[in-house]
PyMOL CGO cylinders between C-alpha atoms (Angstrom):
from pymol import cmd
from pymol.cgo import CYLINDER

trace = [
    CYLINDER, 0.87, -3.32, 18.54, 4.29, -4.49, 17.28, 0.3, 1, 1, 1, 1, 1, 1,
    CYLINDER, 4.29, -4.49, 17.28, 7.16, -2.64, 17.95, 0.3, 1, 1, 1, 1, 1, 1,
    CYLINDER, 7.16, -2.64, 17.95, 10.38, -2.19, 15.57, 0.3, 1, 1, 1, 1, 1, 1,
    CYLINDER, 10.38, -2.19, 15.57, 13.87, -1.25, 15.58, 0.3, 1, 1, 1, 1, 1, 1,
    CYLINDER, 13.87, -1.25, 15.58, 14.93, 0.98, 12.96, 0.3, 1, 1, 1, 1, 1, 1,
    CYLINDER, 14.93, 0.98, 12.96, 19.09, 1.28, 13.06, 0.3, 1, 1, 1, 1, 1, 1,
    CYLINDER, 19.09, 1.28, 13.06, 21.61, 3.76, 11.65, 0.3, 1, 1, 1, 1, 1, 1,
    CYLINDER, 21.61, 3.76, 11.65, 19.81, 6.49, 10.45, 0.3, 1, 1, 1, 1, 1, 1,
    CYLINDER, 19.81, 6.49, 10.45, 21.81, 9.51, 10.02, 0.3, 1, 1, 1, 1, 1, 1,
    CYLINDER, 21.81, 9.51, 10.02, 21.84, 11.86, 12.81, 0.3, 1, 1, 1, 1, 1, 1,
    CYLINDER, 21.84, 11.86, 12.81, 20.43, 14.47, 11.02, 0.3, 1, 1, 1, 1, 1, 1,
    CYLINDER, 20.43, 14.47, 11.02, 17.54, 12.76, 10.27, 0.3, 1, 1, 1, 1, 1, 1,
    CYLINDER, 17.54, 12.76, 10.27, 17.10, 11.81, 13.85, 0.3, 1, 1, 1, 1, 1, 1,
    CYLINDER, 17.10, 11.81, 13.85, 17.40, 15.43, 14.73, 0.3, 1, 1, 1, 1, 1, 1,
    CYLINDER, 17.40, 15.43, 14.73, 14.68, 16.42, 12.25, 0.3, 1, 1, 1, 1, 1, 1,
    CYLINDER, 14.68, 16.42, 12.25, 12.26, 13.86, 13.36, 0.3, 1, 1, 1, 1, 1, 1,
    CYLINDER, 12.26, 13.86, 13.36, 12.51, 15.10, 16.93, 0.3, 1, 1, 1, 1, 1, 1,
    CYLINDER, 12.51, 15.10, 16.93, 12.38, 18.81, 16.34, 0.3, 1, 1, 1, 1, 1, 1,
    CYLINDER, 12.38, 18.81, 16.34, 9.07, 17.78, 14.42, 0.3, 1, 1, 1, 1, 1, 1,
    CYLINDER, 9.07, 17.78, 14.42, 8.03, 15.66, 17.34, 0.3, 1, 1, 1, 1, 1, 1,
    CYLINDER, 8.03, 15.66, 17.34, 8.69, 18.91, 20.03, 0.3, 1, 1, 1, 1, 1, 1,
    CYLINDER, 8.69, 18.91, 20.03, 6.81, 21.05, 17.15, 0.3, 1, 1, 1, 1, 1, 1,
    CYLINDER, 6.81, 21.05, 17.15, 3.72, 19.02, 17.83, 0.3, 1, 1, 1, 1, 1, 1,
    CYLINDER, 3.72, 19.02, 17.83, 4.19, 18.08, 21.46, 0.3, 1, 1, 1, 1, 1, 1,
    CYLINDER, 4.19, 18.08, 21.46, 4.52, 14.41, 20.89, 0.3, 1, 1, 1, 1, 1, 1,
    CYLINDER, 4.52, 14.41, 20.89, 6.99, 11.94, 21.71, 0.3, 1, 1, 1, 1, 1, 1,
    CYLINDER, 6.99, 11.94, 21.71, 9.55, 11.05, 18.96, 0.3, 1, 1, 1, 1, 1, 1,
    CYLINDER, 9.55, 11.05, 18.96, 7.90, 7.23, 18.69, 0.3, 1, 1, 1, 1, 1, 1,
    CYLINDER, 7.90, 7.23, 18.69, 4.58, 8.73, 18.11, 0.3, 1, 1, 1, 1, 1, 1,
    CYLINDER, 4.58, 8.73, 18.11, 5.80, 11.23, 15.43, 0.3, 1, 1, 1, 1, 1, 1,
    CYLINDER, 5.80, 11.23, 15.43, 7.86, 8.43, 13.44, 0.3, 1, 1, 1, 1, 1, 1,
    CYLINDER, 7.86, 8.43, 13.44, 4.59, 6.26, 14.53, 0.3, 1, 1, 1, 1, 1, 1,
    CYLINDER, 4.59, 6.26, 14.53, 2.03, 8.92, 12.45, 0.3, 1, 1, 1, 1, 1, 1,
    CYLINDER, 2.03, 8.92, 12.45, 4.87, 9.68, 9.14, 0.3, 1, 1, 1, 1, 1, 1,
    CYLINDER, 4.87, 9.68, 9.14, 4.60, 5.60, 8.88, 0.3, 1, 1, 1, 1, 1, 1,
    CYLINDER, 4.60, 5.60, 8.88, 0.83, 5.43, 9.30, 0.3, 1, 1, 1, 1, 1, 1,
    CYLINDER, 0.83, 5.43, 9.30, 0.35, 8.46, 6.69, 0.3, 1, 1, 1, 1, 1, 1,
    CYLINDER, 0.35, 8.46, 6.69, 2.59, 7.16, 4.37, 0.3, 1, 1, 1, 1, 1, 1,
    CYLINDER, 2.59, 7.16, 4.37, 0.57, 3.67, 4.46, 0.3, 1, 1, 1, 1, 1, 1,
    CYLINDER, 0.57, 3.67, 4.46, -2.75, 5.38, 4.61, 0.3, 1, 1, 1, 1, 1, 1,
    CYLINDER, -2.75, 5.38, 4.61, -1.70, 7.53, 1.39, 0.3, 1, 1, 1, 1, 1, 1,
    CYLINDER, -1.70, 7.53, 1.39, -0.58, 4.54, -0.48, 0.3, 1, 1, 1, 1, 1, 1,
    CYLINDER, -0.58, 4.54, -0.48, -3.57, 2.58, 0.46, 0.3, 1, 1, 1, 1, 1, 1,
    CYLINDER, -3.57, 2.58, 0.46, -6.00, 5.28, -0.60, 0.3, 1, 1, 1, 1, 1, 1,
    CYLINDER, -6.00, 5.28, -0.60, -4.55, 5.99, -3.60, 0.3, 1, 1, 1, 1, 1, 1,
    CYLINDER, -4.55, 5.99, -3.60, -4.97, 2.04, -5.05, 0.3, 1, 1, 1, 1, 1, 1,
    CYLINDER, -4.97, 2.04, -5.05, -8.28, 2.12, -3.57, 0.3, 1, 1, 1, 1, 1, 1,
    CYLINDER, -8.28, 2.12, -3.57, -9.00, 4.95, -6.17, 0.3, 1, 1, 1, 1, 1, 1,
    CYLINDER, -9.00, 4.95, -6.17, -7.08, 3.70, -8.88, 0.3, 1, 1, 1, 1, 1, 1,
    CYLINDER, -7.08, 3.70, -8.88, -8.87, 0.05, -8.40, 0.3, 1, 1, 1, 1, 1, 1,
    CYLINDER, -8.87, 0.05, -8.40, -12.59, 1.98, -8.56, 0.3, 1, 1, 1, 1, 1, 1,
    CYLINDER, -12.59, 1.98, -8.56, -11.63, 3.70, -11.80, 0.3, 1, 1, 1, 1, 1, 1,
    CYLINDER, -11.63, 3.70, -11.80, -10.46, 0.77, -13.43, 0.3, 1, 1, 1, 1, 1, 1,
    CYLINDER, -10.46, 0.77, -13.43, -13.82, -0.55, -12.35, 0.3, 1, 1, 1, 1, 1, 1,
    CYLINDER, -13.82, -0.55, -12.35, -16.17, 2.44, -13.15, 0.3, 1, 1, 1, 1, 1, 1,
    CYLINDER, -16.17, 2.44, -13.15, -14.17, 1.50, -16.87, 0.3, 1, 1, 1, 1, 1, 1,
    CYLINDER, -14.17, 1.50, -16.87, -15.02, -1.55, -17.22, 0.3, 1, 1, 1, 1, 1, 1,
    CYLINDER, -15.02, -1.55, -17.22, -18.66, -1.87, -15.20, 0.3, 1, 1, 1, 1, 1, 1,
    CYLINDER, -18.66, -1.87, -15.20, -20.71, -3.41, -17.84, 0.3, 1, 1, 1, 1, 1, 1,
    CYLINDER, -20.71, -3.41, -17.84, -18.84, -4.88, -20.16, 0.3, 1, 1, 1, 1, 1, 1,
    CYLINDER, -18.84, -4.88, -20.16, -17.99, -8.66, -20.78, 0.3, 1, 1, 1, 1, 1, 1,
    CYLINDER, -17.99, -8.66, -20.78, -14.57, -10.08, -21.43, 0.3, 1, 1, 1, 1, 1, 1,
    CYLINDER, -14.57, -10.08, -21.43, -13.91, -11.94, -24.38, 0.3, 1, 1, 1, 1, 1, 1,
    CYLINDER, -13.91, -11.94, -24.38, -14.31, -15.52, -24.16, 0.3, 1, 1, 1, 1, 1, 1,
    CYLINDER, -14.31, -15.52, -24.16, -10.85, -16.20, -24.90, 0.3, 1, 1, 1, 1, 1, 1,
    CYLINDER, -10.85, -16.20, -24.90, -9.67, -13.49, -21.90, 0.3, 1, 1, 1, 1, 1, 1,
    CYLINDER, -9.67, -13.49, -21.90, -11.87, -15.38, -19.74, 0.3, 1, 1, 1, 1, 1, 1,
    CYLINDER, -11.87, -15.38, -19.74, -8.88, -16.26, -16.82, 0.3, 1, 1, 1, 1, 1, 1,
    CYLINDER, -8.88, -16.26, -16.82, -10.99, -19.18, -15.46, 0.3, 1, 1, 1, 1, 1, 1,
    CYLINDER, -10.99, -19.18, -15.46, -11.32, -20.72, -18.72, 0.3, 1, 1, 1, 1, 1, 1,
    CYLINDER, -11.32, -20.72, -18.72, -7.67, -20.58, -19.59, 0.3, 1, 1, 1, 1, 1, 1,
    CYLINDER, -7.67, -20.58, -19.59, -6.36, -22.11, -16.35, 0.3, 1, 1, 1, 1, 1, 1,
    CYLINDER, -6.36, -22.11, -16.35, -8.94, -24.41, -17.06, 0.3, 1, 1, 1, 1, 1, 1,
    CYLINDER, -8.94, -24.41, -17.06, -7.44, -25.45, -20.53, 0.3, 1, 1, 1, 1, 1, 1,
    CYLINDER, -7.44, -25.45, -20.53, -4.05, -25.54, -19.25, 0.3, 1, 1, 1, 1, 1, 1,
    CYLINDER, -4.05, -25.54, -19.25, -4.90, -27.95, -16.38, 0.3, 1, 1, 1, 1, 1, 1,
    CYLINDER, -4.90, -27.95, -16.38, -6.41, -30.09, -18.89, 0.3, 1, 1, 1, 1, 1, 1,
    CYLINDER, -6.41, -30.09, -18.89, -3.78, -30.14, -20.53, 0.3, 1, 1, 1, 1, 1, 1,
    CYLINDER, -3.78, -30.14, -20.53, -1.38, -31.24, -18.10, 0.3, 1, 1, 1, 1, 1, 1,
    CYLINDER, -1.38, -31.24, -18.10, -3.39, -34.70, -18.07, 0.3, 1, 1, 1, 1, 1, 1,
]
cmd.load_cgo(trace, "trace")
């Protein structure tokens, strides 16, 4: 595991984070620890859903040729010489 530094939060914040930490019996680094790992899990979930619906839209169906992204860098490599 890496560890980090975080400086000059406001003391209030600080204060929070611990009374949230003695709340659920944990130290403060593993309460800041799970608010970082929930806020990463969260984010992460939500593109995972957002990336299958864009695929459950377009299962099935065939770009145009001229949207084809492999063909284009092709062309433009090409035409570099």
């Amino acid at each position: 595991m890496t560890e980090i530094i975080i400086r000059d939060l406001p003391d209030y914040v600080v204060e929070a984070l611990r009374a949230r930490a003695k709340r659920r019996g944990v130290s403060l680094e593993e309460e800041v620890g799970a608010i970082l790992t929930a806020s990463i899990d969260t984010a992460r979930a939500a593109f995972a859903s957002r990336a299958a619906a864009l695929r459950a839209l377009s299962a099935g169906r065939r770009m145009p040729a001229e949207l084809d992204s492999v063909k284009i860098i092709r062309k433009a490599r090409d035409a570099w010489g």
